[in-house]
KOLTOR-731181 format. One record per residue (C-alpha): residue number from 1; residue in three letters; x negated, y negated, z negated. Coordinates in steps of 0.001 Angstrom, whole numbers. Each point is the difference from the previous one (the first is absolute). Layout:
k,r,c1,c2,c3
NUM,ala,X,Y,Z
...
***
This chain:
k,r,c1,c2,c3
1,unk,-48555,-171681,75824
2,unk,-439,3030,1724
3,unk,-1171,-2103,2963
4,unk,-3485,-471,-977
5,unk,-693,3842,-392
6,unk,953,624,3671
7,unk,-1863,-3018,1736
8,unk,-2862,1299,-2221
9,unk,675,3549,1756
10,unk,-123,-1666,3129
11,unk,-2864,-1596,-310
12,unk,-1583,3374,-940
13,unk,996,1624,2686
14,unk,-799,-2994,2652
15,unk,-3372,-403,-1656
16,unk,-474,4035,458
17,unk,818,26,3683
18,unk,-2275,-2954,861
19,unk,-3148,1166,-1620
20,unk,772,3571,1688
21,unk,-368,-1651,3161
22,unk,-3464,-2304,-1511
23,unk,2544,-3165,218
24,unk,-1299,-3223,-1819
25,unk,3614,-1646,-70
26,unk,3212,133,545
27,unk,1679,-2774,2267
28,unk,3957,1718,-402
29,unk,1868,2644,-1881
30,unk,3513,946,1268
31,unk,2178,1136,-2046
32,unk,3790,1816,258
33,unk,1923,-328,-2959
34,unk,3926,1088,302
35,unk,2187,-1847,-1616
36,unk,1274,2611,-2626
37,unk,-3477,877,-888
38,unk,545,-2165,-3361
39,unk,-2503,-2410,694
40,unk,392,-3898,-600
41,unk,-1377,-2221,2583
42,unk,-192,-2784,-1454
43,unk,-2297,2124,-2966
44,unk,-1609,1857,2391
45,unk,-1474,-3280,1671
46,unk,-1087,-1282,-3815
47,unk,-2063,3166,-449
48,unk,-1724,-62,3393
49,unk,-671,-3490,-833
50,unk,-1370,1504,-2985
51,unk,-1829,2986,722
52,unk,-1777,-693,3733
53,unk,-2284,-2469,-2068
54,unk,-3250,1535,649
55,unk,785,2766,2290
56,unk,-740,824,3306
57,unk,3953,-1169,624
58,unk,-781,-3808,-1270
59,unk,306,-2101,2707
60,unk,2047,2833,2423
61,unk,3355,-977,1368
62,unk,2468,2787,-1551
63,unk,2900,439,2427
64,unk,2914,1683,-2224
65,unk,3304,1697,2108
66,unk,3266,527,-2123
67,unk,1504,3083,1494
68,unk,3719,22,32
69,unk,1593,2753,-2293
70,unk,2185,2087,2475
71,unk,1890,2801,-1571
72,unk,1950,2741,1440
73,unk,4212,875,-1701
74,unk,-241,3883,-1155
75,unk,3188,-5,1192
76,unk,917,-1389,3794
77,unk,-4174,-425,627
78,unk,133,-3463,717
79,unk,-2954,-1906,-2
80,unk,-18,-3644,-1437
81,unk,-2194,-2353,-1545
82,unk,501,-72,-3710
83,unk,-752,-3320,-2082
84,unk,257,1714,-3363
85,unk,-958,3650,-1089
86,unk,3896,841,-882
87,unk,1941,-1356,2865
88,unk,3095,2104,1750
89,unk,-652,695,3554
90,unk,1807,-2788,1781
91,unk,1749,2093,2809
92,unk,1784,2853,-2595
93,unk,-390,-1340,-3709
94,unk,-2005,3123,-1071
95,unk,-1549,-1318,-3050
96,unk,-3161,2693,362
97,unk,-2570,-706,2678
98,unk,-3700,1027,251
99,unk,-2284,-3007,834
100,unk,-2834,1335,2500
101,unk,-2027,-3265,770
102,unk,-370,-3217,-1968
103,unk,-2206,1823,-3419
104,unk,-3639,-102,1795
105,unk,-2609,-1815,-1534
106,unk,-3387,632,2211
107,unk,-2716,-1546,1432
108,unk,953,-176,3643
109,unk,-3126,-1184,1509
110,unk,-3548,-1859,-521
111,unk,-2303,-2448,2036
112,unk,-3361,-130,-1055
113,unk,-3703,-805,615
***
């Protein structure tokens, strides 16, 4: 489960930026995570579960976006939302497309105290 190294990450990096700016707590983490970026939800909210035990994320609210994967044909250009990573672009059939959003995996923002 791959899942519980990245919330760990995130917590790492949360807990960073808060004691830079002499934070106590954190009251919400917002995160973007794309839908292609090979994460499970459902895993992914296990390991927070998990991991924020004894943090300064242990009683914040984490707010998590799924960002659409929206690829673009290397053929006719079309842009399209893709569901999986191999999918034909929908307007010519062109089997090769280049996904440009819909792999992030960052911390998008934090509220703290």
């Amino acid at each position: 489960m791959h899942e519980l190294s990245i919330v760990m990450s995130i917590i790492e990096i949360a807990e960073e930026n808060a004691k830079n700016e002499n934070a106590s707590v954190i009251t919400e983490i917002e995160l973007d995570i794309g839908k292609q970026a090979g994460v499970v939800m459902e895993a992914l909210t296990f390991a927070i579960d998990s991991a924020k035990m004894g943090t300064l994320l242990e009683n914040a609210e984490w707010k998590i976006n799924e960002i659409p994967a929206k690829a673009r044909c290397a053929s006719c250009q079309y842009e399209f939302e893709a569901q999986q990573l191999f999918e034909p672009c929908p307007k010519c059939g062109n089997p090769f497309s280049d996904i440009f959003e819909g792999r992030e995996l960052k911390v998008k923002s934090l509220k703290i105290e």
